[in-house]
DRENMAR-352163 format. One line per field, with one value per residue (C-alpha): residue number from 1; residue in one letter; y, x, z negated. Coordinates in steps of 0.02 Angstrom, whole numbers. Each point is the difference from the previous one (the first is absolute). Layout:
migu	NUM; ...
bapa	a; ...
yy	Y; ...
xx	X; ...
zz	Z; ...
END
This chain:
migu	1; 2; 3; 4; 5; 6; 7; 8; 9; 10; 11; 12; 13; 14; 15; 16; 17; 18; 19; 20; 21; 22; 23; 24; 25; 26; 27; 28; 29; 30; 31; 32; 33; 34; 35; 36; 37; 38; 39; 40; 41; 42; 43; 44; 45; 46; 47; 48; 49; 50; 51; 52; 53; 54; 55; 56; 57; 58; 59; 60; 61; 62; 63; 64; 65; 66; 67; 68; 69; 70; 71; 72; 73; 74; 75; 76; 77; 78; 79; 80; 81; 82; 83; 84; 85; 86; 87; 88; 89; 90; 91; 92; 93; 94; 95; 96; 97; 98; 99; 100; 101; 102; 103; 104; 105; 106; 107; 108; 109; 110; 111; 112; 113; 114; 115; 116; 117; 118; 119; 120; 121; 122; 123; 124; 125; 126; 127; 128; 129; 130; 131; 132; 133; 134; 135; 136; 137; 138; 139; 140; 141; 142; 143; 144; 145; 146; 147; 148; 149; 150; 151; 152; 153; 154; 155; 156; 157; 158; 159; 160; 161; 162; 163; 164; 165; 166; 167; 168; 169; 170; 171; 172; 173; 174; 175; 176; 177; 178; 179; 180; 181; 182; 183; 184; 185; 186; 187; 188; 189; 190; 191; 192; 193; 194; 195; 196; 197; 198; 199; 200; 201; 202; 203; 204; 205; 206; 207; 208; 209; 210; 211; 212; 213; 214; 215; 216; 217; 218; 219; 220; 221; 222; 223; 224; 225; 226; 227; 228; 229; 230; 231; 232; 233; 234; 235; 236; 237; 238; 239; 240; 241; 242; 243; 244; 245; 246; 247; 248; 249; 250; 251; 252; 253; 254; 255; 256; 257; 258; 259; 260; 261; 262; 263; 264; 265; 266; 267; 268; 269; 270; 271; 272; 273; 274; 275; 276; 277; 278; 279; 280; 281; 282; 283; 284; 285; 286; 287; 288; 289; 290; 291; 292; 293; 294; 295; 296; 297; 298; 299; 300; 301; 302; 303; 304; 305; 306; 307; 308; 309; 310; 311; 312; 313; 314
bapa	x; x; x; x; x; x; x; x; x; x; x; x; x; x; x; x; x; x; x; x; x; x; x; x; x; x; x; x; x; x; x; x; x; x; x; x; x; x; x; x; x; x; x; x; x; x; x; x; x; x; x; x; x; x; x; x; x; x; x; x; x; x; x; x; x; x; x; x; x; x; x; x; x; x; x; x; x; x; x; x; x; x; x; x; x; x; x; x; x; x; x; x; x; x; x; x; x; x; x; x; x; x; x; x; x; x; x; x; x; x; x; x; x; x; x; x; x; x; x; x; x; x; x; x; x; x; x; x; x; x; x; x; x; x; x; x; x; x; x; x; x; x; x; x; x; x; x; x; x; x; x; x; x; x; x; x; x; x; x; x; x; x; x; x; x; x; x; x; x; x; x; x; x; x; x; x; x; x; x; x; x; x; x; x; x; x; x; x; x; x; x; x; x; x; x; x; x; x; x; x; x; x; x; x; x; x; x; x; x; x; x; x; x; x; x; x; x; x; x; x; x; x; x; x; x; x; x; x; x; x; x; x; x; x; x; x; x; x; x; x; x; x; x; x; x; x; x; x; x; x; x; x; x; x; x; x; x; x; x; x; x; x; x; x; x; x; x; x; x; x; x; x; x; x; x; x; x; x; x; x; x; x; x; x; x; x; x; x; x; x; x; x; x; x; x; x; x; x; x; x; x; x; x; x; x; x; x; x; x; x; x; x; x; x
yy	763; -95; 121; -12; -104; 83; 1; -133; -126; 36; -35; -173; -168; -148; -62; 170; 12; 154; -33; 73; 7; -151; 61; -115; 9; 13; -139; 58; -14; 120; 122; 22; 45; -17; -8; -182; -8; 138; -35; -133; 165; 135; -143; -27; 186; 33; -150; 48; 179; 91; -102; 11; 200; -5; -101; 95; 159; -47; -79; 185; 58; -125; -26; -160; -92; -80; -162; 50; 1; 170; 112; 119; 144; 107; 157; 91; -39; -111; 138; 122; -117; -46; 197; 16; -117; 88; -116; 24; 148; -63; -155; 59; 128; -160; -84; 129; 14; -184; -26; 151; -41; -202; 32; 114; -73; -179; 77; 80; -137; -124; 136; -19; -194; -30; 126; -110; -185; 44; 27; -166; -32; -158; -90; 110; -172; -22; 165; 12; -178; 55; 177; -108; -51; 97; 0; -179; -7; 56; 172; -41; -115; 122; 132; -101; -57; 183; 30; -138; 85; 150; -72; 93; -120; -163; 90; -5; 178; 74; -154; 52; 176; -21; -121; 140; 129; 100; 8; 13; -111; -106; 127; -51; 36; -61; 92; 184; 92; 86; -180; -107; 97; 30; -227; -24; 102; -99; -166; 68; 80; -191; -106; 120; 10; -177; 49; 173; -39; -145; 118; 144; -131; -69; 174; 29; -147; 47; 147; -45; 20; 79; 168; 33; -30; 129; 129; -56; 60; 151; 48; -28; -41; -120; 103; 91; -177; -75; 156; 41; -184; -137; 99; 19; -179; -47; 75; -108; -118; 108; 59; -180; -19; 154; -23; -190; 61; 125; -97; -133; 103; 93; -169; -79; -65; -158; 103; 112; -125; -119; 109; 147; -52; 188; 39; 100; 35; 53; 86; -121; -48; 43; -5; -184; -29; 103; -93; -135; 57; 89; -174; -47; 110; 63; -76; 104; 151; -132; -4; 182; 26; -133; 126; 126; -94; -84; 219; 38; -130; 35; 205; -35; -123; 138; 124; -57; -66; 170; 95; -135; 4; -171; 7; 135; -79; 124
xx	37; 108; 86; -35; 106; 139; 26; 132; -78; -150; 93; 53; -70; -23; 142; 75; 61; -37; -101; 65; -116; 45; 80; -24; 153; -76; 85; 117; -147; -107; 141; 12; -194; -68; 179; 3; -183; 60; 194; -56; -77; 147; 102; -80; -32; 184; 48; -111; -38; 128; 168; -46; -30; 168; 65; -58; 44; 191; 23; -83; 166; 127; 53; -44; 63; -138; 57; -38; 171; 2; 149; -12; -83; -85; -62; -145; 57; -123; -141; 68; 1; -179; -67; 103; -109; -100; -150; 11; -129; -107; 7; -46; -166; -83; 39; -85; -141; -23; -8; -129; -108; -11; -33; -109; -135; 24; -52; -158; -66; 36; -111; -141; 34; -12; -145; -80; 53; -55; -202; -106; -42; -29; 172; 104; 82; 50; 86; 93; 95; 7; 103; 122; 53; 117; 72; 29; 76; 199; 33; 122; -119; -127; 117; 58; -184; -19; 146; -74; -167; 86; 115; 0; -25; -93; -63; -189; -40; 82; -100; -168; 23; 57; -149; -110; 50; 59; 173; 104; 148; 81; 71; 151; -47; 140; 114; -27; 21; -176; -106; 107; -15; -199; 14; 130; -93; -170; 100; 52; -154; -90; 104; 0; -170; -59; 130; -70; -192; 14; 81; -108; -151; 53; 16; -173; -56; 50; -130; -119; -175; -69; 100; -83; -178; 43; 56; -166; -113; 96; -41; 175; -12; 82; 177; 5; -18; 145; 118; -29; 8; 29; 160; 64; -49; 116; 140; 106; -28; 18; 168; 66; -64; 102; 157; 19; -52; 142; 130; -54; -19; 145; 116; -125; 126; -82; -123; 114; 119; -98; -107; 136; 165; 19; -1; 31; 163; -66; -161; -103; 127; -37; 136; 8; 3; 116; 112; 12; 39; 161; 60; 39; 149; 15; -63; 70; -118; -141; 23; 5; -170; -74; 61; -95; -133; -27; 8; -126; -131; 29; -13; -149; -70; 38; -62; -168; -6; 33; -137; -125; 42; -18; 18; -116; -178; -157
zz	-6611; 152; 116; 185; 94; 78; 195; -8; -104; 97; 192; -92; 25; -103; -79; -27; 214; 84; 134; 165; 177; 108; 172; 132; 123; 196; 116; 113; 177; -123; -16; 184; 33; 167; 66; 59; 79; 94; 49; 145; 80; -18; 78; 147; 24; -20; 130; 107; 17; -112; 63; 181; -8; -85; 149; 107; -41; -32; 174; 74; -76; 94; 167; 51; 182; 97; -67; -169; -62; -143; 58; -116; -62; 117; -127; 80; 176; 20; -46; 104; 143; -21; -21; 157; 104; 148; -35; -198; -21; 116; -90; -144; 46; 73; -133; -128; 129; 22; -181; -24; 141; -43; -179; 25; 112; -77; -176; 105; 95; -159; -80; 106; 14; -184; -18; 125; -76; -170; 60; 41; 170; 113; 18; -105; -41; 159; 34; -160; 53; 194; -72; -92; 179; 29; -144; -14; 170; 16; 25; 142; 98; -27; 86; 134; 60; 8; 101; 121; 19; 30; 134; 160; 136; -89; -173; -9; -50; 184; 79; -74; 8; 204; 13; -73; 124; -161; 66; 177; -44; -153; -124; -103; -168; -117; 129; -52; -165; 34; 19; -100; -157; -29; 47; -121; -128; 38; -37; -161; -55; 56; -99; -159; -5; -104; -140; -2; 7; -123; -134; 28; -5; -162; -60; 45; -68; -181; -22; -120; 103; -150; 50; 167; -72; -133; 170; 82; -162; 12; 154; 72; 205; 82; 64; -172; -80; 104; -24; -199; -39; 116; 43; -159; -70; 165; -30; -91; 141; 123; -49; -18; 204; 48; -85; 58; 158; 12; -62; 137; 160; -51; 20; 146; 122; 83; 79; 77; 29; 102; 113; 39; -73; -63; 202; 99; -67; -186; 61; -119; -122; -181; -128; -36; 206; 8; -158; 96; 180; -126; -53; 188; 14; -190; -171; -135; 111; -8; -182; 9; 100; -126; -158; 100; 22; -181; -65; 130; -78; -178; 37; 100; -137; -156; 116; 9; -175; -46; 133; -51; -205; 9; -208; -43; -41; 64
END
């Protein structure tokens, strides 16, 4: 009777070799993954967003001539100096409040807007290219044909209103904190809109139909519908529209720019207005506002991020 074969003989191959499992060595592109797909990317995100941050935030710390010739370091002088500013509080609430206010009622009308674009109706067409209007135009042209319809002695809206008997004489609207704001805001809120709507619209767009004719053979009405499922369907969407949104009106400075200049004095300056009135007469506290300014948008950013719990699914 033959004896089993022991474990060596039986991990050998013909010829009396042991056979041994065949490693294949990886090239030296596999060893590195995803790496090099992705390098092009980190690149240009560290030339262009990381390095300039880093710029900036080392020239807030140097005192710097007009000229731009560096004459040293500055420390928090430069900080100090801009906390010290009379207008610098001020500066800030309107900014906060122009960023609430603008977000806010662009996400509301771009609501109802989408709500609107996404049922049929006679020359829908036709309204969804005539929104993309304002959009397409520039932002500064946009805000400086406001600023001439707004003009006191030849804009049109004081020569139809006088015409109408609605008021006594031409009212300078850019010219006071009180008028110019609610205007500003209006441009802002108009020219944020076709972004908004378009987003929210493609959000809507993505519910499968089959989901509200489940609600409607369950009895579920028309407002309790829209709340416990259009809502929710829209919010991925939704949140993209607001956080763009607040990111954008945060910075918006050709509005502001063209129809007030930040005037009078710094009654409708917001912080990046404000940044560059600074670099007239000092740039390392330009740089300084712009530190300010670049924390204000990422707290207000995580903030809402965190309110909404943008990564918790319902």
């Amino acid at each position: 009777m033959k004896a089993p074969p022991s474990p060596a003989s039986r991990s050998r191959g013909r010829g009396g070799q042991s056979a041994r499992p065949v490693r294949r060595s990886r090239g030296g592109l596999a060893r590195l993954g995803p790496l090099p797909w992705i390098a092009p990317v980190v690149l240009l995100i560290l030339a262009v967003v990381v390095w300039p941050i880093v710029e900036l935030i080392r020239t807030s710390f140097q005192n710097i001539s007009i000229s731009g010739v560096v004459r040293g370091s500055a420390g928090t002088e430069k900080y100090e100096k801009l906390f010290d500013e009379s207008g610098f509080g001020h500066v800030i609430g309107y900014t906060v409040l122009w960023t609430v206010v603008v977000v806010s009622v662009t996400m509301l009308v771009s609501l109802g807007l989408a709500q609107l674009f996404n049922q049929r109706f006679p020359g829908r067409s036709v309204t969804r290219w005539a929104l993309i209007a304002p959009w397409a135009a520039s932002v500064l042209m946009t805000a400086i044909g406001f600023k001439w319809m707004l003009n006191q002695t030849a804009g049109v809206l004081n020569t139809v209103m006088l015409d109408l008997g609605i008021i006594d004489k031409s009212t300078d609207w850019l010219g006071s904190q009180s008028t110019a704001w609610p205007w500003m805001m209006f441009v802002a809120v108009f020219v944020s809109l076709p972004f908004t709507t378009y987003t929210l619209l493609a959000g809507l767009q993505t519910i499968p139909g089959d989901v509200y004719e489940a609600a409607r053979i369950d009895g579920a009405g028309p407002w309790q519908t829209y709340r416990s499922i259009t809502l929710p369907l829209l919010r991925p969407a939704f949140l993209v529209g607001v956080v763009i949104n607040l990111i954008n009106v945060f910075n918006s400075f050709p509005i502001i720019w063209a129809m007030t200049q930040g005037g009078p004095g710094s009654d409708t300056s917001t912080t990046t207005v404000f940044m560059y009135k600074l670099k007239e007469t000092d740039i390392a506290e330009s740089a300084a506002m712009s530190v300010v300014n670049f924390a204000m948008v990422v707290v207000l950013v995580l903030l809402f991020l965190k309110v909404s719990r943008w990564n918790e699914e319902d």
